[in-house]
LUMSE-916598 format. One record per residue (C-alpha): x, y, z. Coordinates in Angstrom, 3 decimals, padded with zeros to 6 digits. Example, Ala and Ser with C-alpha at 12.3 -4.5 7.8 and 13.67 -1.06 7.14 Angstrom:
east->012.300 | north->-004.500 | up->007.800
east->013.670 | north->-001.060 | up->007.140
//
This chain:
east->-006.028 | north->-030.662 | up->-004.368
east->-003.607 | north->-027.802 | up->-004.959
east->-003.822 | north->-025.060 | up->-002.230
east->-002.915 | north->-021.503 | up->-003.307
east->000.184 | north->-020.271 | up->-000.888
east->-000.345 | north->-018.403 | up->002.263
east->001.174 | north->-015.512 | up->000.650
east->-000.872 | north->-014.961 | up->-002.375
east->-003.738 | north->-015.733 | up->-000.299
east->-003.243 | north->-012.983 | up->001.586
east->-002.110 | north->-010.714 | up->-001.231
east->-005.461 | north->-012.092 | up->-002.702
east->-007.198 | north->-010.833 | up->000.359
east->-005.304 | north->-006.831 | up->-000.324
east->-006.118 | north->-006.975 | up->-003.933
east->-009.843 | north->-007.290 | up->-003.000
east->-009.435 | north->-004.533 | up->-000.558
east->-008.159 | north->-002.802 | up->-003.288
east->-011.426 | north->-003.106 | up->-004.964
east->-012.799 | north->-000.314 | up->-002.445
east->-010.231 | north->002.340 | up->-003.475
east->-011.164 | north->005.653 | up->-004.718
east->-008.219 | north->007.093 | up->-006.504
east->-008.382 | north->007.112 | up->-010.162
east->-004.806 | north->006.722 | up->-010.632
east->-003.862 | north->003.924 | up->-008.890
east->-006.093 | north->001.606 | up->-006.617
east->-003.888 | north->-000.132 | up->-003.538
east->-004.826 | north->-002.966 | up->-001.202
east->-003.228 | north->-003.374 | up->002.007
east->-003.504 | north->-005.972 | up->004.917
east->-001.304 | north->-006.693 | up->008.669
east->-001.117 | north->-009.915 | up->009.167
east->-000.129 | north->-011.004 | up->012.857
east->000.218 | north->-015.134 | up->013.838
east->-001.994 | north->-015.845 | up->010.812
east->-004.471 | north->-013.473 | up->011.601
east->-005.799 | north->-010.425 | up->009.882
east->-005.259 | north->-007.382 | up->011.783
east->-006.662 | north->-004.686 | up->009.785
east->-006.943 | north->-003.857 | up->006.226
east->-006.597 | north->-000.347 | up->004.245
east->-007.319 | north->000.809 | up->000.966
east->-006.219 | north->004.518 | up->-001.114
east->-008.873 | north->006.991 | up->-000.458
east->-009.870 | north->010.375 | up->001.102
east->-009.985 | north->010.833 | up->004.508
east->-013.107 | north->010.291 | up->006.372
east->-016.282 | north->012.962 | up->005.549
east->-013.494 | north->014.486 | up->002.498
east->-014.650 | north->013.653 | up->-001.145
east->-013.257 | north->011.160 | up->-002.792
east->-011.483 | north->012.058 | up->-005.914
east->-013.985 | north->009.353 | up->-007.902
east->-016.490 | north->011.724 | up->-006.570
east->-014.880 | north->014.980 | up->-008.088
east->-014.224 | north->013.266 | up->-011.275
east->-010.465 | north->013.752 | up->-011.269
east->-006.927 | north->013.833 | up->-009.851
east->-005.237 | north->016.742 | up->-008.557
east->-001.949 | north->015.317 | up->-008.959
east->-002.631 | north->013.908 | up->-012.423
east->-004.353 | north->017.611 | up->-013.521
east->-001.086 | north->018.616 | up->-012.499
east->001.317 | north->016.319 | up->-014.394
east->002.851 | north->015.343 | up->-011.188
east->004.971 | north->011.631 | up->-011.822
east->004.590 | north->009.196 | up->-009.238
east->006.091 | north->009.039 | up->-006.198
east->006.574 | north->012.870 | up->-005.867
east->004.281 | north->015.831 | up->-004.114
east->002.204 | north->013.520 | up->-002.317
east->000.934 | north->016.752 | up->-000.246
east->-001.008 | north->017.376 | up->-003.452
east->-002.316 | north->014.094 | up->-003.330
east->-006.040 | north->013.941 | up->-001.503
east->-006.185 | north->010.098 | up->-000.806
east->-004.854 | north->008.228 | up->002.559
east->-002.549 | north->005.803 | up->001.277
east->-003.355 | north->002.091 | up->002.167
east->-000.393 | north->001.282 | up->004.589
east->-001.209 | north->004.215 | up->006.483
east->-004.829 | north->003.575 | up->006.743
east->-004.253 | north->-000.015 | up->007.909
east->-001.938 | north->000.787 | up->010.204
east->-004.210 | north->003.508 | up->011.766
east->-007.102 | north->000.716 | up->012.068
east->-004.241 | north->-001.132 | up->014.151
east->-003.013 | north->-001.425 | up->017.471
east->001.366 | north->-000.581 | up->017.670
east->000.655 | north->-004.268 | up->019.270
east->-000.719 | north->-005.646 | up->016.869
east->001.316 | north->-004.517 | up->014.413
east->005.276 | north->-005.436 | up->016.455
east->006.476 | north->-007.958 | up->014.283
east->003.848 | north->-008.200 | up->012.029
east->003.861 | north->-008.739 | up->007.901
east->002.403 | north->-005.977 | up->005.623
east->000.510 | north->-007.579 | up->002.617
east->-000.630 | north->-005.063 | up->-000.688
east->-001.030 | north->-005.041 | up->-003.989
east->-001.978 | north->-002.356 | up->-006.569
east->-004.645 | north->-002.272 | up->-009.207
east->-004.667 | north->-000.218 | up->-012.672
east->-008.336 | north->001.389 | up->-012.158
east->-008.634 | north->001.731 | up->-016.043
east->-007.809 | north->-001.403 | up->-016.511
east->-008.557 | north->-003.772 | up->-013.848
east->-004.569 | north->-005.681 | up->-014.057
east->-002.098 | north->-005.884 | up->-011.224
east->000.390 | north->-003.422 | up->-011.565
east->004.022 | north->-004.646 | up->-010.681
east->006.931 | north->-003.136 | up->-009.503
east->005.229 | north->-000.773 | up->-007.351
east->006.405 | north->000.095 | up->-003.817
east->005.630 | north->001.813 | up->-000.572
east->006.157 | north->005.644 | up->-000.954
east->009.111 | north->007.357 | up->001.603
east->005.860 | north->008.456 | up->003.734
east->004.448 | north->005.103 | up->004.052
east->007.630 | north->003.215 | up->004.613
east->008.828 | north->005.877 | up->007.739
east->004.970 | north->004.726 | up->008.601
east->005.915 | north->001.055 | up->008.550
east->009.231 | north->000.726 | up->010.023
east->007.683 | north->003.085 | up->013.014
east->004.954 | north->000.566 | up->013.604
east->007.182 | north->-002.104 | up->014.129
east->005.922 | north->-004.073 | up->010.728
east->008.619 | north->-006.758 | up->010.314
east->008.213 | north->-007.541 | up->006.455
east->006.351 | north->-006.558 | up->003.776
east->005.042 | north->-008.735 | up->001.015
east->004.273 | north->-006.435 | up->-002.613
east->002.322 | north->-008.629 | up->-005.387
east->003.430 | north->-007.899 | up->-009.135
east->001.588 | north->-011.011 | up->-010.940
east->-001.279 | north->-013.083 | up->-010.035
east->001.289 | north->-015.147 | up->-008.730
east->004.733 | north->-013.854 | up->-008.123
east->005.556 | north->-011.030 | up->-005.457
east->008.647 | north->-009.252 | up->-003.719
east->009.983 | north->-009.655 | up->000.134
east->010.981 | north->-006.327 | up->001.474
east->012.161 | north->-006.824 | up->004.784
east->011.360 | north->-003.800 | up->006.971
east->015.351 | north->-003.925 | up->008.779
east->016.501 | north->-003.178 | up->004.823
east->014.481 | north->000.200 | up->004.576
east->016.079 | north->001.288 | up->007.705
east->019.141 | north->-000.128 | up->007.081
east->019.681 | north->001.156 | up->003.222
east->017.759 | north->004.588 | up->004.065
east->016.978 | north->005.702 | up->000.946
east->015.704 | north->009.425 | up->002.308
east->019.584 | north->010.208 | up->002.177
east->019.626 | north->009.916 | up->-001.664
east->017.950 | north->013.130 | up->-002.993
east->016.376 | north->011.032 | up->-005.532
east->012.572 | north->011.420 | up->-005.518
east->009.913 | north->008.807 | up->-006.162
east->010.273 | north->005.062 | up->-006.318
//
């Protein structure tokens, strides 16, 4: 019997959480994963007691024509890193591995060649998150390690989005 990989089992595990997203642009799944252990999970969606964009029908940013990866202020949802890394313990989370994935919510496929935003990934290297595993297939997925966003700081580049 053929086991599916560690990996995509846990990326399996974030796409799933990204089944409870709310955003109607893009729906992300997130998981920590410490010793082989879930830590917490977190999915894109409005804070706690705030309506949730699928409630109000539609998408400030998008009503706006706003491109990805820019104005997040306009943006009502809690992105999924930082959501599972607020469910989380800065113990839990020293030296841990990042998992996520991102659905299309029209369409129901795994969108590739996404990435953390500049918010999420100051969020990430501050809670000590060693590496970060981003699905683009059903079976294929990119390494980031966390020392490479710190080292390579892309903040200094003036370029916006990702």
């Amino acid at each position: 019997m053929e086991r599916v990989s560690k990996i995509n089992y846990y990326l399996d595990i974030a796409q799933t959480v990204a089944e409870r997203s709310t955003c109607l642009r893009k729906n992300y799944g997130a998981i920590i994963v410490k010793n082989d252990s879930i830590v917490s999970t977190g999915y894109n969606g409005a804070p706690r007691g705030r309506k949730n964009c699928s409630d109000i029908g539609y998408c400030m940013r998008e009503k706006l024509n706003i491109p990805r990866g820019e104005r997040y202020e306009m943006c009502r949802s809690v992105h999924s890193e930082a959501n599972a890394i607020i469910a989380a313990s800065r113990e839990q989370m020293l030296d841990a591995e990042l998992y996520m994935t991102c659905i299309d919510p029209a369409t129901k496929e795994i969108v590739g060649g996404t990435n953390s935003c500049a918010m999420c990934k100051r969020m990430i290297i501050n809670a000590g998150i060693k590496r970060v595993y981003i699905r683009d297939t059903k079976d294929e997925y990119r390494t980031v390690e966390v020392a490479d966003w710190i080292e390579d700081d892309d903040s200094l580049t003036g370029i916006f989005g990702y």
